[in-house]
Every structure is written in C-alpha cells, then in structure tokens.
C-alpha positions as CSV (number, residue, x, y, z in Angstrom):
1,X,0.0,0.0,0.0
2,X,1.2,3.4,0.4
3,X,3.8,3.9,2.7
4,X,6.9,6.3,2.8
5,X,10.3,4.5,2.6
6,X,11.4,5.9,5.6
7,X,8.3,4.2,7.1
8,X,8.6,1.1,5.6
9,X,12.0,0.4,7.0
10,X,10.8,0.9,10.3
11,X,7.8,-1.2,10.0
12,X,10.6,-3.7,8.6
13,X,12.8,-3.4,11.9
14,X,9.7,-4.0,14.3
15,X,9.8,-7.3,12.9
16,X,13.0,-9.4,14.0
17,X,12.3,-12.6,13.4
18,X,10.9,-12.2,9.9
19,X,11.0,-15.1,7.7
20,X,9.0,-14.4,4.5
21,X,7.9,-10.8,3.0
22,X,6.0,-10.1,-0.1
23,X,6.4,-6.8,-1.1
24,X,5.3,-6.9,-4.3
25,X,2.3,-4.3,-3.7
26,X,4.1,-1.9,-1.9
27,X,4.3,1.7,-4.0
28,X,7.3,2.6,-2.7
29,X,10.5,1.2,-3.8
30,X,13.2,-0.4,-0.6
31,X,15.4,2.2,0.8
32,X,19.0,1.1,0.5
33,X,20.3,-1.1,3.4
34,X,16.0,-2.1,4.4
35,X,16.8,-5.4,5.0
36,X,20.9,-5.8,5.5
37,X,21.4,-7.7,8.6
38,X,18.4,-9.7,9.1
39,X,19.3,-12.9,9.8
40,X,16.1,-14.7,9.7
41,X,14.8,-13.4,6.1
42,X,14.6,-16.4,3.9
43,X,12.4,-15.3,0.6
44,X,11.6,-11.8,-0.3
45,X,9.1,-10.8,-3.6
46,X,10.4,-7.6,-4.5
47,X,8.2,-4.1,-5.4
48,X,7.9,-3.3,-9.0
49,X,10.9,-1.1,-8.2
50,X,13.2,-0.2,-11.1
51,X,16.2,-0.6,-8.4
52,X,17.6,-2.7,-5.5
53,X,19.6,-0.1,-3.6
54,X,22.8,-0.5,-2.1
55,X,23.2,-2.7,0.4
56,X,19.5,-4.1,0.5
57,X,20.0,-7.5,1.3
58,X,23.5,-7.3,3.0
59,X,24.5,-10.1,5.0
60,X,21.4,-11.3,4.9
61,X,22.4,-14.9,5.8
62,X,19.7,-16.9,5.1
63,X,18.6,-15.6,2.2
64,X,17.6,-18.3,-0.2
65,X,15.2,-17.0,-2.9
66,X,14.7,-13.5,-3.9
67,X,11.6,-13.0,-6.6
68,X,12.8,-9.8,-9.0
69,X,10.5,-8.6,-11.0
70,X,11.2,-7.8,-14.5
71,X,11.1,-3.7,-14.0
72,X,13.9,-4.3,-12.1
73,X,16.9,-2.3,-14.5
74,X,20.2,-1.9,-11.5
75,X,21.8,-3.8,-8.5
76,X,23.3,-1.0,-6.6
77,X,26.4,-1.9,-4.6
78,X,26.8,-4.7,-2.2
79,X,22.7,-5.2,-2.7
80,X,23.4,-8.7,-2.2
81,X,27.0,-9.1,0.0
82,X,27.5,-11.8,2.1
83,X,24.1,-13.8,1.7
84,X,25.7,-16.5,1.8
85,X,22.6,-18.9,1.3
86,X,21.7,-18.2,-1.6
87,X,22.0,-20.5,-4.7
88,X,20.4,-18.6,-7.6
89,X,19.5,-15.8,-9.0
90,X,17.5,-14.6,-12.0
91,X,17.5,-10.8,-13.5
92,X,16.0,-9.6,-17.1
93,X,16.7,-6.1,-18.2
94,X,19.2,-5.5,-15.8
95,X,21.8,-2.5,-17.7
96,X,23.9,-1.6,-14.2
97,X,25.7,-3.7,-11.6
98,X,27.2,-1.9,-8.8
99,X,30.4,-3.0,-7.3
100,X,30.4,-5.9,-4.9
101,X,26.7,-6.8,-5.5
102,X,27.4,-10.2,-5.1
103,X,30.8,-10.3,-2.4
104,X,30.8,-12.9,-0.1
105,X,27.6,-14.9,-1.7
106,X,29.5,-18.2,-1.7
107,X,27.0,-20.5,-2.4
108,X,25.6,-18.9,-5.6
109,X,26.0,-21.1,-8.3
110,X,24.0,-19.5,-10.5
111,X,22.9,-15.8,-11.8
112,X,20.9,-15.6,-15.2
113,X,20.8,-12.3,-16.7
114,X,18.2,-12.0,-19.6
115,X,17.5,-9.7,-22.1
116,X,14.1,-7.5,-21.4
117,X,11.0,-9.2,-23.0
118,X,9.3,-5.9,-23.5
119,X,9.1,-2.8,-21.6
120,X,8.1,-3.6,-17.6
121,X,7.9,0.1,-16.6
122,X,8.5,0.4,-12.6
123,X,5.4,1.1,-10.7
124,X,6.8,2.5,-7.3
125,X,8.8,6.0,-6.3
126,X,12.4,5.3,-5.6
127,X,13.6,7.4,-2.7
128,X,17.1,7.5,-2.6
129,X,19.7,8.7,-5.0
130,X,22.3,5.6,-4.9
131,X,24.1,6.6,-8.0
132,X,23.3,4.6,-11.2
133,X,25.9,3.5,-14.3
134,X,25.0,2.2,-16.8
135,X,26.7,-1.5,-17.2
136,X,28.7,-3.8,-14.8
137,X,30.9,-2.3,-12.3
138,X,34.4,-4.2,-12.6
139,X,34.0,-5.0,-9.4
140,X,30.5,-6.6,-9.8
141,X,31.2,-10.2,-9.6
142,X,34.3,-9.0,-7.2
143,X,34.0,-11.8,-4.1
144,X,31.8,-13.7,-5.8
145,X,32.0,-18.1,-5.9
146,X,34.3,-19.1,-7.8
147,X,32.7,-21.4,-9.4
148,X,29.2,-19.5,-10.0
149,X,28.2,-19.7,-13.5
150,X,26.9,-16.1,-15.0
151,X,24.2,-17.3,-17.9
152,X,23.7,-14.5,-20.4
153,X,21.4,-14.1,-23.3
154,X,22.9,-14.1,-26.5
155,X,21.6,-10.3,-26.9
156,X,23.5,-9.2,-23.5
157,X,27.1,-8.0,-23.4
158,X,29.2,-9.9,-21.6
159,X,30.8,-7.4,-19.0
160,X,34.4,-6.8,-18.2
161,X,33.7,-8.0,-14.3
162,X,35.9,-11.3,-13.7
163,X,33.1,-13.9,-14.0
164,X,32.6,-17.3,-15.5
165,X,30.3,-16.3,-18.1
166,X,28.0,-18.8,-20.3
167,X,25.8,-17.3,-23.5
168,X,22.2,-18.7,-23.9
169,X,21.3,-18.7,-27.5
170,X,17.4,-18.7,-28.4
C-alpha cells in the first residue's frame, strides 16, 4: 500500500524474526540497506521497483530466494553481500551492476541475466539517489564463488567483471 520509505523500514525493523515478505504491492520502492542484517529473512518478492539499492539484502544470511521482477533495471552496490545462502539468482533487463553486488555470496551457483521481453515500466517511487551507471561495475562479480556460473542471453554483453560467463542462444 502506500507507505513512505522511511516508514517502511521501520515497519521492517519491528519485525526481527521475519521469515517471508512479499512486497510486491508496496508503492514505494526499498530504501538502500532495508533489510541488511536480518538474519532470519529467507524469501523476499520484490516491489515493482526499477532498483535494488545499495546494500539491501547485506548479510542477509539466510537468504535463499529473492523473486525480482522484471522492471527491475540496476543492482546498486553490495545489494546482495554476504548472503551467503543463496544458490540462484534470476535478473531480465538489468543495464547496471554496482560493485560488490554479489561479495561474499558463496553458495551462488547461479545468476541468469536476460535480455528484457518488452518494456516492464516500474510502478513504485524510488527514494534514494544511490548513484546509477549504466553497465557492470568491474567490481561486480568482485567476491563472488568461484565457481558460480553467469548465464547471459545471446543479446546481453558480456561485462568486463571477472566472472565465469555462459551465452544462452534462443
């Protein structure tokens, strides 16, 4: 519903032991950092945001799925560091990565970025400024697993981020 961001974080931080949240009718977007640090999130659904701020999901250790809707366009930095549960991840449209998005996310196997299907315009207001550059940070995959496979569509660049990169062709 509607709901300031401000506001929204602090209904987020009554909540301790939250374990599931579906956001995805909120109309505003997350501030950067709403969730980093809770250790009992295990599944999010994301807004219709066209961002995940900075440090959104940071160290968020039990983090195991995160539903991203397809409006979503840039991973601000660190948006994901050190959830180190998580296995998989799946983007389309995404044109920015922010450094460190993924640090410390040693179980990822997986991220599949692919291309946009049409245009998924973002629905909710975006609150802060976290800077956005177009395409991937070099430090974007920089602490990332090793051996995490990074499946792009044959229409995507491949970025200059150190990554083990795979090309999907339709």
């Amino acid at each position: 519903g509607a709901v300031d961001a401000d506001r929204l974080k602090e209904v987020i931080d009554q909540f301790p032991v939250i374990e599931n949240i579906d956001m995805s009718e909120l109309t505003v977007a997350l501030p950067a950092g709403a969730l980093a640090g809770n250790e009992t999130l295990k599944t999010v659904t994301l807004p219709q945001a066209a961002d995940i701020e900075a440090g959104t999901f940071k160290d968020c250790i039990n983090l195991t799925s995160v539903a991203v809707p397809e409006c979503v366009n840039y991973i601000g930095d660190e948006a994901f560091s050190g959830c180190s549960a998580l296995e998989s991840l799946s983007f389309t449209g995404i044109v920015g990565v922010g450094d460190n998005a993924f640090a410390g996310c040693e179980n990822l196997t997986t991220i599949i970025f692919n291309s946009p299907k049409e245009a998924a315009p973002a629905r909710v207001r975006r609150k802060d400024a976290t800077p956005r550059v177009a395409g991937y940070s070099a430090d974007a995959f920089k602490g990332l697993n090793p051996n995490c496979i990074v499946y792009l569509d044959e229409d995507e660049q491949v970025p200059d981020a150190k990554a083990n990169y795979v090309t999907v062709r339709s």
